[in-house]
RONUKE-214210 format. One record per residue (C-alpha): x, y, z; residue number from 1. Coordinates in steps of 0.1 Angstrom, whole numbers, plus 5000, padded with zeros to 4 digits. Layout:
N
+------+------+------+-----+
:    u :    v :    w :   k :
+------+------+------+-----+
:    X :    Y :    Z : NUM :
...
+------+------+------+-----+
//
This chain:
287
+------+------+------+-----+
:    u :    v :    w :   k :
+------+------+------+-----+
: 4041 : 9429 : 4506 :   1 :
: 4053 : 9391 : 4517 :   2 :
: 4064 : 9372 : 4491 :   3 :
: 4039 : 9345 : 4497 :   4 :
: 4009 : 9370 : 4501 :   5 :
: 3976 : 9353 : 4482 :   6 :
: 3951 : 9367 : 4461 :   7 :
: 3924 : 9378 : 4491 :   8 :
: 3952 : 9399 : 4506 :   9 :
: 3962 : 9410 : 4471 :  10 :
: 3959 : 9453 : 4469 :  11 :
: 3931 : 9470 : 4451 :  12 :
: 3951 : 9477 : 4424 :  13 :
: 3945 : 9446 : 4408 :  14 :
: 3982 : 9434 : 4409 :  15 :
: 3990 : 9409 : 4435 :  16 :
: 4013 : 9378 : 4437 :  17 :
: 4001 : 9339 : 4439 :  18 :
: 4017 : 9318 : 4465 :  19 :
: 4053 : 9304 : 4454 :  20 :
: 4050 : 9269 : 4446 :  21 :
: 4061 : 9241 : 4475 :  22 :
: 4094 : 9235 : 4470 :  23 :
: 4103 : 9195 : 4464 :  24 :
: 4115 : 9173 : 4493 :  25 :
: 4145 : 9169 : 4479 :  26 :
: 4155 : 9207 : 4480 :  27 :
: 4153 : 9202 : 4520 :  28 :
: 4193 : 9200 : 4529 :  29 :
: 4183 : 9172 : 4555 :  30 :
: 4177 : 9151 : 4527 :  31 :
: 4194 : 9168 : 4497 :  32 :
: 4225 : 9157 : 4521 :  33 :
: 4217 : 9123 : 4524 :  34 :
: 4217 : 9113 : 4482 :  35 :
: 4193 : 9098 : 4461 :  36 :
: 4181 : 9065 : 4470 :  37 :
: 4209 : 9037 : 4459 :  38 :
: 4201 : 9016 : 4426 :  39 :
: 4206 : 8983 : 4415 :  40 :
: 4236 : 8980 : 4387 :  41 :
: 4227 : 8954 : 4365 :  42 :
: 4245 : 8921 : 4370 :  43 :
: 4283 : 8922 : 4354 :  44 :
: 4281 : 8963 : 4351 :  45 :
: 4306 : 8980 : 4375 :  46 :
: 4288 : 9002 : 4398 :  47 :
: 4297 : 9041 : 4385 :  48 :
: 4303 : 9070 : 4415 :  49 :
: 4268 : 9083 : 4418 :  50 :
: 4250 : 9055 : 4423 :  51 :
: 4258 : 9034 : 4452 :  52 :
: 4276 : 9065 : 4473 :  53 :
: 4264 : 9103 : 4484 :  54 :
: 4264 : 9124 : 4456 :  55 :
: 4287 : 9154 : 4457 :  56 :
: 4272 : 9186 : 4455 :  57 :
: 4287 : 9213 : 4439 :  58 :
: 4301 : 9247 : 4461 :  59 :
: 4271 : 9264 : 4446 :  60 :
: 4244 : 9235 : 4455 :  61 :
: 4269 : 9237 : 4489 :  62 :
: 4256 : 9277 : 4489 :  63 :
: 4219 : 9274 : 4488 :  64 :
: 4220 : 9244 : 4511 :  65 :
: 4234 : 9262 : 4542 :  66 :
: 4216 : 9298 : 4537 :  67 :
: 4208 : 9310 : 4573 :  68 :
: 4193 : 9342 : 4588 :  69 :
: 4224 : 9364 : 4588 :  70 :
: 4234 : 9374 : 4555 :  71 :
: 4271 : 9385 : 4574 :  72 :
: 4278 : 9346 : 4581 :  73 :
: 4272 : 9335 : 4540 :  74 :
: 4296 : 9326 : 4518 :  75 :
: 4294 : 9323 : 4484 :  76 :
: 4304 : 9294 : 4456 :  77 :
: 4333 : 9313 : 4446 :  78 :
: 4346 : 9317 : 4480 :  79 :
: 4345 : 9279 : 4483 :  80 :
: 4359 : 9269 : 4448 :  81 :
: 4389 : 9295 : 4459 :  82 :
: 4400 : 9282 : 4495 :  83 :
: 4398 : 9244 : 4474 :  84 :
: 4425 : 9259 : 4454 :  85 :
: 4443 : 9279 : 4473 :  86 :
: 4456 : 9248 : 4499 :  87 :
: 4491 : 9240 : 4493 :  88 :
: 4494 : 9205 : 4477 :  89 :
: 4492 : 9178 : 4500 :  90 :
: 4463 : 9152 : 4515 :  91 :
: 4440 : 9180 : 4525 :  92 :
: 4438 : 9192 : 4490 :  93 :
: 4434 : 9162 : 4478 :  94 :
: 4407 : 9154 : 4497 :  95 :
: 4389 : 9184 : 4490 :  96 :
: 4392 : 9186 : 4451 :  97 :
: 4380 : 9148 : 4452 :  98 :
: 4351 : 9163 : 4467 :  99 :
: 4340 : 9185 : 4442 : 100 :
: 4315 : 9176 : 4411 : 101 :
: 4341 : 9171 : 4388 : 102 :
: 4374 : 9169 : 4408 : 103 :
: 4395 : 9188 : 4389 : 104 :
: 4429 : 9192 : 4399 : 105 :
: 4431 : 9230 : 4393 : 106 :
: 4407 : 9257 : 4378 : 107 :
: 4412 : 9255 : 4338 : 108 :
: 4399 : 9270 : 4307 : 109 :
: 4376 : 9248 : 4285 : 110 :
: 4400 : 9233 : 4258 : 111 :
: 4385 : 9245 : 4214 : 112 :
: 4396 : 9200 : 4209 : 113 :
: 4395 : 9192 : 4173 : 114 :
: 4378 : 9204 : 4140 : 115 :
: 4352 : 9175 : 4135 : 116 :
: 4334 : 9190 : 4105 : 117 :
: 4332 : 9178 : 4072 : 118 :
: 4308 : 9154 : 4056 : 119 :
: 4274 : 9170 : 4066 : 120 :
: 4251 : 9181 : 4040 : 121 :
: 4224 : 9203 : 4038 : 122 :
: 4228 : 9214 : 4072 : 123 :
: 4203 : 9241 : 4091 : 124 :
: 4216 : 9267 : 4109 : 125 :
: 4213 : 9279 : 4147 : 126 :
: 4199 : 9312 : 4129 : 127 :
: 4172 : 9298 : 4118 : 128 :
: 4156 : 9281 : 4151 : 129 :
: 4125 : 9293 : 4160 : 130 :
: 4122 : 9320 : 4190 : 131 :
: 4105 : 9295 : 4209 : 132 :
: 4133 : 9273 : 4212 : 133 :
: 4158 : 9300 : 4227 : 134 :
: 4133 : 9313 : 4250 : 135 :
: 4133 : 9280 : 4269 : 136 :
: 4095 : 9284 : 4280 : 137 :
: 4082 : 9256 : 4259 : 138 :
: 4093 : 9220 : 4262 : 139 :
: 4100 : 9199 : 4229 : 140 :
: 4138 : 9217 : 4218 : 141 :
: 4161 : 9191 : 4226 : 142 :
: 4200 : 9197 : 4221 : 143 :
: 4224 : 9166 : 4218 : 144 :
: 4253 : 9152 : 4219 : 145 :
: 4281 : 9117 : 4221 : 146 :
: 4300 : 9115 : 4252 : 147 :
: 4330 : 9091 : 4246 : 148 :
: 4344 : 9059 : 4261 : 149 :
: 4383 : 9051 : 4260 : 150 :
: 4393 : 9056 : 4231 : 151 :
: 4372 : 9072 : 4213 : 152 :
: 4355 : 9037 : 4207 : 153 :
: 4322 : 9033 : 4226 : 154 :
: 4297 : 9064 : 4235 : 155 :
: 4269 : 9073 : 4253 : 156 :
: 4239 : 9097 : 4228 : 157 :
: 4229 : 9123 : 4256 : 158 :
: 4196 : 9143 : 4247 : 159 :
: 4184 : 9174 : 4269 : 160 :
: 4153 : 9194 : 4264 : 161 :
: 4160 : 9229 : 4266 : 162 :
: 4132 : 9241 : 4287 : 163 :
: 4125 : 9213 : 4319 : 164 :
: 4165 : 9199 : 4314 : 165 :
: 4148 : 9164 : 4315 : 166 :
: 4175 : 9140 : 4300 : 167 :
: 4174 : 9112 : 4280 : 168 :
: 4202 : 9087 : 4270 : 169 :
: 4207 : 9064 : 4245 : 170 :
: 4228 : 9034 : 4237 : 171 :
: 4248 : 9032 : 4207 : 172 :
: 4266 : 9007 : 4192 : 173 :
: 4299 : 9029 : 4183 : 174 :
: 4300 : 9070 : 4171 : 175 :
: 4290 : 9062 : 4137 : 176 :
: 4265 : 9081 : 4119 : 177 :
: 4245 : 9052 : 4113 : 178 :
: 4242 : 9040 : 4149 : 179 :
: 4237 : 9077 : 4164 : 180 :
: 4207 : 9073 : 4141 : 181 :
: 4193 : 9041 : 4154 : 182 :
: 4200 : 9052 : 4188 : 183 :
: 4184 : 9085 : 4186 : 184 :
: 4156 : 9075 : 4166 : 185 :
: 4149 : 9048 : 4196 : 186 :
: 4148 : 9067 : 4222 : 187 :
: 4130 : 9099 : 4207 : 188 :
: 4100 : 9079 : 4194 : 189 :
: 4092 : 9067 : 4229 : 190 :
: 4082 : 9108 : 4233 : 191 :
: 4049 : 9122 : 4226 : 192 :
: 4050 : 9134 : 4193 : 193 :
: 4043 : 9173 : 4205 : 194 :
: 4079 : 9171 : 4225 : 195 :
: 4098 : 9163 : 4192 : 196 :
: 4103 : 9199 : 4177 : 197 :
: 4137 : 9206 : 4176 : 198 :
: 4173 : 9191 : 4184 : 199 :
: 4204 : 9213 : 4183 : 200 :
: 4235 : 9196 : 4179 : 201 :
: 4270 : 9205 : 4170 : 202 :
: 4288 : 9196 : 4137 : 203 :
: 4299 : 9163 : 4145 : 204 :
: 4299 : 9134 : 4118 : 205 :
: 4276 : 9115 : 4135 : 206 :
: 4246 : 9138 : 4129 : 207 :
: 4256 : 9131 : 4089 : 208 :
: 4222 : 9115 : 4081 : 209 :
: 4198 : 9140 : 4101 : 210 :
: 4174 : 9142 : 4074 : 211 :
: 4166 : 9106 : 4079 : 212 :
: 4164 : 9114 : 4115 : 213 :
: 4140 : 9142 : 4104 : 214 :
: 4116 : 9122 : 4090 : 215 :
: 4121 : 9093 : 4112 : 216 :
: 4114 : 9116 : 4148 : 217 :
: 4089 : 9145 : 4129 : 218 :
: 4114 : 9169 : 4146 : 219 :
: 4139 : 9195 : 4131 : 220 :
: 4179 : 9194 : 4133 : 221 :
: 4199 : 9225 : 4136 : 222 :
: 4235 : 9229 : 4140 : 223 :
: 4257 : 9251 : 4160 : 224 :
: 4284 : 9269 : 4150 : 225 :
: 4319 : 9256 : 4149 : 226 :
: 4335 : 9252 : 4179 : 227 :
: 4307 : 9271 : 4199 : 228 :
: 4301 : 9246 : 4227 : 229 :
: 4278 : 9279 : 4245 : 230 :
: 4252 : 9276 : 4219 : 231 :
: 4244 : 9242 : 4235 : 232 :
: 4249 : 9252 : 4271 : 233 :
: 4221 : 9227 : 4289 : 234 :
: 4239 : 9198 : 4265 : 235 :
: 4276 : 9205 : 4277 : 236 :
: 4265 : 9213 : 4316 : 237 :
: 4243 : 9178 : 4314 : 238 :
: 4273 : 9162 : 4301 : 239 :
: 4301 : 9168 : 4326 : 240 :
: 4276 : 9159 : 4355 : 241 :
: 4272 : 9126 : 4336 : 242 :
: 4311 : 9121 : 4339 : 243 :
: 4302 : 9114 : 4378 : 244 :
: 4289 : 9081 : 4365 : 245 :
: 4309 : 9073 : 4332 : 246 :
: 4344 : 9085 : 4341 : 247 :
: 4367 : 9093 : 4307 : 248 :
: 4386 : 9061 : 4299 : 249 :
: 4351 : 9044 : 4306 : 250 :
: 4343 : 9013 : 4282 : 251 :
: 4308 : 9022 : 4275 : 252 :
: 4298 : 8998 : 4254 : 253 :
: 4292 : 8973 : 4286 : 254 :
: 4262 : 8997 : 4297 : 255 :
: 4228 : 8981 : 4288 : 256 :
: 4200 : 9010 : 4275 : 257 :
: 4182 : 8996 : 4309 : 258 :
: 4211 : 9010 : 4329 : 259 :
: 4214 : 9040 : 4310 : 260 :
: 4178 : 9051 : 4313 : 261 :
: 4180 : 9043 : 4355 : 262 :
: 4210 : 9068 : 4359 : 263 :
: 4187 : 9095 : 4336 : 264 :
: 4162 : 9086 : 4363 : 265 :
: 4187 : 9097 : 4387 : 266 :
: 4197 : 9132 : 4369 : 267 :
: 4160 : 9138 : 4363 : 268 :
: 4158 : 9137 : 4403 : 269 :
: 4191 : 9158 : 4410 : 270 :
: 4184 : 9194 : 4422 : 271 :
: 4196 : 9217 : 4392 : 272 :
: 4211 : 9253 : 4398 : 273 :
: 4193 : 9270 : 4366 : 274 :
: 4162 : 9254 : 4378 : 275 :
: 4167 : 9269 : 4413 : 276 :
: 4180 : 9238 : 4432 : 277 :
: 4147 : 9222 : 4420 : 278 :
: 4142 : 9187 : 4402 : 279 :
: 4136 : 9182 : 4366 : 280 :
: 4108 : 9152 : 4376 : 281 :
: 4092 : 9187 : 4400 : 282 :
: 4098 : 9214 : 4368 : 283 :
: 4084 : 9192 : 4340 : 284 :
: 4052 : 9182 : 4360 : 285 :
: 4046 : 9220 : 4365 : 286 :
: 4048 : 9224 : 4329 : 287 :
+------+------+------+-----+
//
């Protein structure tokens, strides 16, 4: 049967398909191509890559993008990432690794960094989150994060719900316990109360005082193991596309919350791989 047969063509077995939903105009290549619309930086803010150029797409965006008829004339992400590689140094490489996502110079293993536990008490476990937040079907589990200016001394509070990947980010003063709770207390109150169940975070310091962020959000905090960056998967993806716009070595501090929430705007309109090249905006409406 066609994948987009309908219910009055349906068999008399009483199983039959419902139309695929329309896919978003974005998802067209025409205009996946052409980047998001360009936004205003606020006055005395330097304009970041991906908001005043083309985004880049990544190989596998790259993939879906130029699908045609005969299967024999595809090629895969991995095919691409490996010609990047494989060039002999020199301008063309160049030019092509600039092109990718996160323009890395060579293919490398994710580094374990440093220990940052200590000082956290009466922690919850990962083990102990409820099936509905690992299964990803409801929205309300959020999973967190910092990502750092130069220095270490300015950051960014990036929230992602598990289920729609809709992102939120919030300004903070400095990684400091007490200023990832002002921050995240901030921005998670503007949500409706029923998509504040649960926030997964690593065992950073700055989640020290989550009970107070317990009782000031009405959601619950549970931490992931020790250097076990794949238990927050959506968190750590979310985060290197955010590099495109807040490069490391980035003062962050000089990013007002109004600019933050305008490039979230952005990411929540950027076709996403694990939703299949659809938009967050298009997945959380559905849901």
């Amino acid at each position: 049967m066609d994948r987009t047969s309908t219910v009055s063509d349906a068999p008399k077995s009483g199983i039959w398909r419902t139309p695929e939903p329309a896919l978003p105009r974005c998802y067209h290549p025409d205009v996946a191509l052409s980047g998001l619309r360009q936004q205003e930086v606020p006055k005395g803010h330097r304009s970041p890559p991906g908001l005043h150029r083309q985004q880049r797409p990544s190989p596998a965006w790259v993939q879906i993008l130029t699908i045609i008829d005969d299967s024999s004339q595809r090629v895969c992400h991995e095919t691409i990432y490996q010609y990047i590689y494989a060039h002999p140094a020199g301008a063309l490489k160049k030019l092509l690794v600039d092109a990718l996502r996160k323009g890395h110079q060579k293919r490398r293993p994710r580094s374990r960094g440093k220990d940052r536990r200590g000082g956290i008490k009466n922690m919850r476990s990962i083990r102990e989150r409820p099936e509905e937040a690992q299964s990803r079907e409801v929205p309300g589990h959020w999973e967190g994060d910092l990502i750092k200016g130069a220095f270490n001394g300015s950051a960014i509070g990036t929230l992602v719900d598990r289920s729609t990947r809709f992102v939120i980010l919030a300004k903070v003063d400095d990684a400091s316990a007490e200023a990832v709770l002002e921050g995240f207390s901030r921005r998670l109150r503007t949500l409706p109360r029923a998509l504040r169940k649960t926030l997964t975070y690593d065992q950073g310091r700055e989640m020290a005082r989550h009970e107070e962020l317990e009782k000031r959000t009405h959601l619950r905090v549970y931490f992931a193991d020790p250097h076990s960056p794949w238990q927050r998967p959506t968190n750590e993806n979310t985060n290197g596309l955010l590099r495109q716009y807040f490069p490391k070595g980035t003062d962050l501090s000089q990013y007002s919350q109004q600019y933050l929430t305008k490039v979230a705007e952005e990411m929540n309109n950027r076709p996403r791989k694990s939703l299949g090249f659809r938009t967050l905006v298009f997945v959380r409406q559905q849901k």
